[in-house]
N, C-alpha and C positions, 0 to 999 in steps of 0.2 A: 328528186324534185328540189328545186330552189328553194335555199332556208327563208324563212321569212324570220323580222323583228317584230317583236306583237306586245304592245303594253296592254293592262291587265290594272283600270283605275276603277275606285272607288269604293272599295273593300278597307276592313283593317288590317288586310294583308296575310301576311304569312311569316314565320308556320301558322297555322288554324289553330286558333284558344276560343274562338265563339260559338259561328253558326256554319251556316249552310252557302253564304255565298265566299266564309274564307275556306273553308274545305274544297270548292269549287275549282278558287284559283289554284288550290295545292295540289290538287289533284290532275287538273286539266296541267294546270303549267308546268308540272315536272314533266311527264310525259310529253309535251309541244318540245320541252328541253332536251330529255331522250331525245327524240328526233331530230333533233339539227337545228330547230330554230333558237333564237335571241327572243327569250321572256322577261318582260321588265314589270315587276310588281311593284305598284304603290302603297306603302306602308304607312299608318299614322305610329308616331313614335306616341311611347311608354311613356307619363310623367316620372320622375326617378329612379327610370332604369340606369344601374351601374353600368358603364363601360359603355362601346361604342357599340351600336347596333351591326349585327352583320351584313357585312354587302352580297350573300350569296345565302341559298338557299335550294337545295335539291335540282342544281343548275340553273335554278332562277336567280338574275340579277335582281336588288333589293334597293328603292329606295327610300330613303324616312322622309318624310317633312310632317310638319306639326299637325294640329287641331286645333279649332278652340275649344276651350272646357265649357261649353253649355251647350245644355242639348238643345236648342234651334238653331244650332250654328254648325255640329259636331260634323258631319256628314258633308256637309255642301261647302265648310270654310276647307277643308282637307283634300276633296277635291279640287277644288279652285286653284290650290297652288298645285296638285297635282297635272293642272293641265295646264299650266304655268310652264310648268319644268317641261313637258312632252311637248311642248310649243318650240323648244331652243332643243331638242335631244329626239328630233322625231321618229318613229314607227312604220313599218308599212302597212300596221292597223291596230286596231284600238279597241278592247274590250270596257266598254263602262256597264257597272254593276251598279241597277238599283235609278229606278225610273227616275227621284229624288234630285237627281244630278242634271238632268234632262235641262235644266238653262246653263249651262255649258258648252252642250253643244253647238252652237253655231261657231264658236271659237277654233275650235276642231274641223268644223268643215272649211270655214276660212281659209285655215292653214292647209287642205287640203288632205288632211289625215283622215282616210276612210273609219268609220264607226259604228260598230254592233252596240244596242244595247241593251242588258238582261233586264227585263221589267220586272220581274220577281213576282210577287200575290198582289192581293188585293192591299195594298198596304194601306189604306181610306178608310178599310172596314175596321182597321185596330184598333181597339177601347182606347188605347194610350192616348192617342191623338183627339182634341179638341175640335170644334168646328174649323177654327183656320186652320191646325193642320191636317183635315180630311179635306179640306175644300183645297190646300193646296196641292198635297197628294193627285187630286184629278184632276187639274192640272198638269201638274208635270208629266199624269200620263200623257194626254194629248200634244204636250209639246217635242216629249218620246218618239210619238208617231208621226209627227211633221220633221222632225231633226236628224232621226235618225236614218244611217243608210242602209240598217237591218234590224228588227226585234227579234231578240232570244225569249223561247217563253221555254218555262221546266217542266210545264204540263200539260196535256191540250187539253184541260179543263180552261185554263190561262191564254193557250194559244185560237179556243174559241172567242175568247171575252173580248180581247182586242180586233177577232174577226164583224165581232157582232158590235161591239162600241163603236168602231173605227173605220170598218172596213180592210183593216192592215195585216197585209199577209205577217207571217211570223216565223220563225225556222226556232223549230222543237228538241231541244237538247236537255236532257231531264239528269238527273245527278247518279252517281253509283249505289246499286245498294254492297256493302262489304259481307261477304260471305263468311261468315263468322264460327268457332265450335270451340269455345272459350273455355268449356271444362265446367265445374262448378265445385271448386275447394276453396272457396272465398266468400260462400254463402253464409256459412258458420260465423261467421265474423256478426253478423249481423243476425244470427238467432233464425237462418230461413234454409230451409231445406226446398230438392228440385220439384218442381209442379208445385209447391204450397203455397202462393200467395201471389195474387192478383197485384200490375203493375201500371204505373202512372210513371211518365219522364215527360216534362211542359215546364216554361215558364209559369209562371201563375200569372196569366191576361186570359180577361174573362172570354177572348175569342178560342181561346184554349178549353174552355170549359170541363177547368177542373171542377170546380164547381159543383158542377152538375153530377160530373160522375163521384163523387166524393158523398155527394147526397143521395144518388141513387144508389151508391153500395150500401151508405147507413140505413137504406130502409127495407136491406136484402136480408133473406137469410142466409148469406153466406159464412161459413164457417172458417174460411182461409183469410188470412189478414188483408187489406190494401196496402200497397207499398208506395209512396207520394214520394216522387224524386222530383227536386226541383226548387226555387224559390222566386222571389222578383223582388230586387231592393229599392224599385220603386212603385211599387204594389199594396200600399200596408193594408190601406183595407179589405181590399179585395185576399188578401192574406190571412185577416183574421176573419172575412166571411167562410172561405172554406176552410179552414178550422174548426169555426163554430159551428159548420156543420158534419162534424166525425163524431163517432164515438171510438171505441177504448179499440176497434179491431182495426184503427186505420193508424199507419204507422208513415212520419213522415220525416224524410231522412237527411230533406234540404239537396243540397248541392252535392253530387257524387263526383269527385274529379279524377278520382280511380279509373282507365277506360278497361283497365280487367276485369275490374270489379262490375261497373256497367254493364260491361257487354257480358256478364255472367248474369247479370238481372234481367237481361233482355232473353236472354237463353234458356231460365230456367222456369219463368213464371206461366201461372197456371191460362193465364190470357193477359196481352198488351193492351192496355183500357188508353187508345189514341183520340183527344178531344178536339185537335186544332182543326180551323174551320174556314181560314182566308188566306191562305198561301198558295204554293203550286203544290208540286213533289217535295215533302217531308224529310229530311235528314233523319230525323228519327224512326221514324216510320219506315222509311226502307233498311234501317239497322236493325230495327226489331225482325223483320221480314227475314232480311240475311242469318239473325240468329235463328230462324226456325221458331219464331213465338206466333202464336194462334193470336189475331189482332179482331179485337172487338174496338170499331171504328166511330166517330161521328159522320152522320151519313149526308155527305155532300160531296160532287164530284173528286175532287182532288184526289180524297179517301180513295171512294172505288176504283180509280183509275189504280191505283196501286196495288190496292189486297184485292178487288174483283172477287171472286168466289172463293176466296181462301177465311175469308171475316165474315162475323157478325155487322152490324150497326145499328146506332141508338142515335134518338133524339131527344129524350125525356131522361129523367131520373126514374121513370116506373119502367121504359127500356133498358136501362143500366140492371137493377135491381134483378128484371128478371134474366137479362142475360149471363149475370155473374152466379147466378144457381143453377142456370142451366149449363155451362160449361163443369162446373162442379159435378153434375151427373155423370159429365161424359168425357173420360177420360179420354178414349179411343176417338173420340170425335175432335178432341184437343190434337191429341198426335198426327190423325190427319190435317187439321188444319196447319201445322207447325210444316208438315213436309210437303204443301200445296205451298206455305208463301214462301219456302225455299227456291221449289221451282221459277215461282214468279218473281223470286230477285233475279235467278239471272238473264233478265231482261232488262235490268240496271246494270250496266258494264263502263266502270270509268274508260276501259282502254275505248270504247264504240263512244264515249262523248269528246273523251279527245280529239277521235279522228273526227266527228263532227263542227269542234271548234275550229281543229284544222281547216277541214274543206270551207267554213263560213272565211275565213281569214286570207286564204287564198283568192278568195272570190271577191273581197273587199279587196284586197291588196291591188288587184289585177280589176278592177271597176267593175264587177259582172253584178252587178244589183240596176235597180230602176232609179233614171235618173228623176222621175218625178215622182216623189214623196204621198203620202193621204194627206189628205188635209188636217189631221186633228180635230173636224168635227166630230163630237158626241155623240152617236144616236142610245137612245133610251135601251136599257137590257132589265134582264131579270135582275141579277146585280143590283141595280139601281135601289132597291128595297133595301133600308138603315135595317141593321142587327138592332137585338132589341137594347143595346145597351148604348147606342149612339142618338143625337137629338138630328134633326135635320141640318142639311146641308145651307147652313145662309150663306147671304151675301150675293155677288152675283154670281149667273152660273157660270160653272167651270169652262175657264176658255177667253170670257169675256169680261172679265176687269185685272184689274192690276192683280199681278202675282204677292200671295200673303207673304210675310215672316215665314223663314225656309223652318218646318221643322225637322229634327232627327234625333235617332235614337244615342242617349248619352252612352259614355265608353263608360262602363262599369268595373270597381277597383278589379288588381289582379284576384284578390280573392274570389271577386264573387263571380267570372268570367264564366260562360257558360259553354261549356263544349261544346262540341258540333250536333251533338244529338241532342242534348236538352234543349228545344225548342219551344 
C-alpha cells in the first residue's frame, strides 16, 4: 500500500510524560512509522530544557514550537501555530487531538488538508473548568461536528454522546491496554506486600472522586491499608478535603514516577479503587486490567465498557466501604476477578488501533468520508445534567453567541508531570 504523511497535532507530543492522548500518539505513530508511512508530531517545547530538542522519535519526525504559559491560552496558542507550520509543510491527513482545538479547523479544510478529530470525554463536565470554560467546551464540541471530516471517539460510551447530541456518526478507536507481569520485588520499598493493600492512581479532580472513595474506605472495616497515588498542583483544596477525610490506614504516596514500581502497584493490590467518571477509555484503567488487578469501578458507562463483569462498582462512600470488606473475604473471588480483566485487556490491542488509525487516514487522504458535514446542532441528552460539583451552564446556549476565552489545561513543571496512567 501507498505510504501516506499523517501529522498528529494537538498533544504535548512525544515521548509521553502525561496522559492518555500523548501515549496515543506514541503508540499509534510509532507503529503508522513501522509501516512506511511519514508521522509528523507536534511538540510543545519544555521552558529550560538544555540542548536542542530531538527531531526524531521512534521514527516519528518531531516538531517543537512554543506555548503560552497560561492556562487559557496553553492548548489552543500551541495549536495555532501548529497549524501554521502544516499550512506551509502539508500532510495527506491530519490527526487533531482534543475537541478544544476545533476553531481551527476551518484553516485546515481551506487548505484542503483532510481531518479526523479525537473529541476525547466529556471535558465540560471537569470541576476545573468554570462556567466560561464548560460553556466553551460545548461549544467546540459542536464546532467538532460541523468542521470536522471525521470524529474519533475512544469509547462508545463517547461514540453514543455525539450520536445522541448531534446526530454525528463517529469511527471508534479505543486505546491499548499493556499486558503487564511486573513481578513484585519493589513493594518492600514502600512497607507493602502482594494482595495487602487496597489502590487508588487519579489526579485529585473531584470528577475523579477520590474523595468519595477515601471516605468510604475511612468508614470501612477494612483491615489492609489504602494506597493514594497521585496529586493535583492545582487542586489545594480539594487536596486538603480528601486528606481530611483519612484516617491513619490511608497512606498517600503523591506522584509515583517509577513505571515499575507503578505497574507493580497495579499488580499486586488487593482491588483497583478506579473513580474517574467523564472521559472515554481510561489509560489507567486499562493498565490496571493488563496487570490483572480486580477493579472496583465508579459506575457509569465508560467504567463498564471496560471491566464489564470482571468489577465491582460504587456510587456512594457506604458502596465503597462495603465493597472493600467484601473483597477482603474473598480472596478467590479477587484472583478470579484479576484473570477475567486479563482476558478483557486483550481486547485493547495498540497494534488493532493502529491499523485503525490507518484505515481512518487512508480514507481521508483518498476523500472517502461525506461531503456534508452535521450541523452542530445540540439536541438535549442525559449528559446534559451538571455533576454535583458544577453551577449551571450561563450565558448563551452553546452554539449561539460568541465563543468564550479558550480555556486549557496548564503544562505542569517537569516534576510534577503525570504519567500516562495517573489520570
Amino acid at each position: 500500500m501507498d505510504a501516506l504523511s499523517i501529522a498528529m497535532v494537538g498533544t504535548r507530543g512525544v515521548p509521553a510524560r502525561y496522559g492518555g492522548f500523548e501515549t496515543a500518539v506514541e503508540e499509534v505513530g510509532r507503529r503508522l512509522a513501522d509501516r512506511g508511512h511519514r508521522v509528523v508530531v507536534y511538540c510543545r517545547t519544555t521552558p529550560g530544557q538544555e540542548g536542542p530538542p530531538p527531531a526524531e522519535h521512534l521514527g516519528m519526525e518531531l516538531v517543537h514550537l512554543p506555548a503560552a504559559r497560561r492556562r487559557a491560552l496553553e492548548t489552543l496558542s500551541h495549536s495555532a501555530l501548529s497549524v501554521r507550520h502544516l499550512l506551509t509543510h502539508r500532510t495527506d491527513a491530519a490527526f487533531v487531538f482534543n475537541a478544544a482545538n476545533s476553531p481551527l479547523l476551518p484553516a485546515l479544510r481551506a487548505a484542503r488538508i483532510p481531518v479526523a478529530t479525537h473529541v476525547d470525554g466529556l471535558e465540560w463536565k471537569r470541576a476545573k473548568w468554570g462556567p466560561t470554560g464548560r460553556r466553551y467546551y460545548r461549544v467546540a464540541e459542536a464546532l467538532a461536528v460541523r468542521w470536522s471530516d471525521a470524529l474519533i471517539a475512544d469509547a462508545q460510551g463517547i461514540a453514543d454522546y455525539y450520536r445522541d447530541a448531534f446526530a454525528a456518526p463517529t469511527t471508534l478507536l479505543t486505546y491499548g491496554a499493556p499486558r503487564i507481569e511486573p513481578g513484585a520485588d519493589r513493594l518492600a520499598e514502600l512497607g507493602l506486600e502482594p494482595g495487602g493493600y487496597h489502590l487508588v492512581v487519579a489526579r485529585f479532580e473531584p470528577e475523579n472522586h477520590v474523595d468519595l472513595i477515601v471516605e468510604g474506605y475511612a468508614a470501612s472495616t477494612a483491615t489492609k491499608p489504602l494506597v493514594v497515588v497521585g496529586s493535583a498542583p492545582y487542586a489545594d483544596a480539594y487536596t486538603r478535603r480528601v486528606h481530611g477525610l483519612a484516617d491513619g490506614r490511608v497512606r498517600f504516596l503523591g506522584g509515583v514516577w517509577d513505571q515499575l514500581l507503578l505497574d507493580q502497584l497495579y499488580a499486586n493490590c488487593c482491588t483497583y479503587l478506579h473513580g474517574h467518571s467523564v472521559g472515554g477509555t481510561n489509560p489507567s484503567l486499562l493498565r490496571a486490567i493488563g496487570a490483572g488487578a480486580a477493579v472496583t469501578a465508579f459506575d457509569v458507562d465508560f467504567n463498564r465498557e471496560v471491566v464489564a463483569d470482571a468489577g465491582r462498582y460504587f456510587r456512594t462512600p457506604a458502596d465503597v466501604a462495603r465493597h472493600v470488606v467484601e473483597v477482603e473475604a474473598d480472596p478467590a473471588g479477587v484472583a478470579r476477578a484479576g484473570v477475567r480483566a486479563r482476558e478483557l485487556a486483550g481486547g485493547y490491542d495498540w497494534d488493532q488501533v493502529a491499523a485503525g488509525y490507518e484505515e481512518l487516514a487512508r480514507a481521508l487522504a483518498e476523500r472517502r468520508f461525506p461531503r456534508r458535514r452535521p450541523s452542530g446542532r445540540r439536541r438535549p441528552t442525559a449528559a446534559d445534567a451538571p455533576p454535583a460539583w458544577a453551577g449551571p451552564l450561563d450565558g448563551p446556549a452553546a452554539g449561539e453567541g460568541a465563543l468564550a476565552p479558550v480555556p486549557a489545561p496548564a503544562a505542569a513543571p517537569e516534576a510534577e508531570r503525570t504519567l500516562a496512567g495517573q489520570q
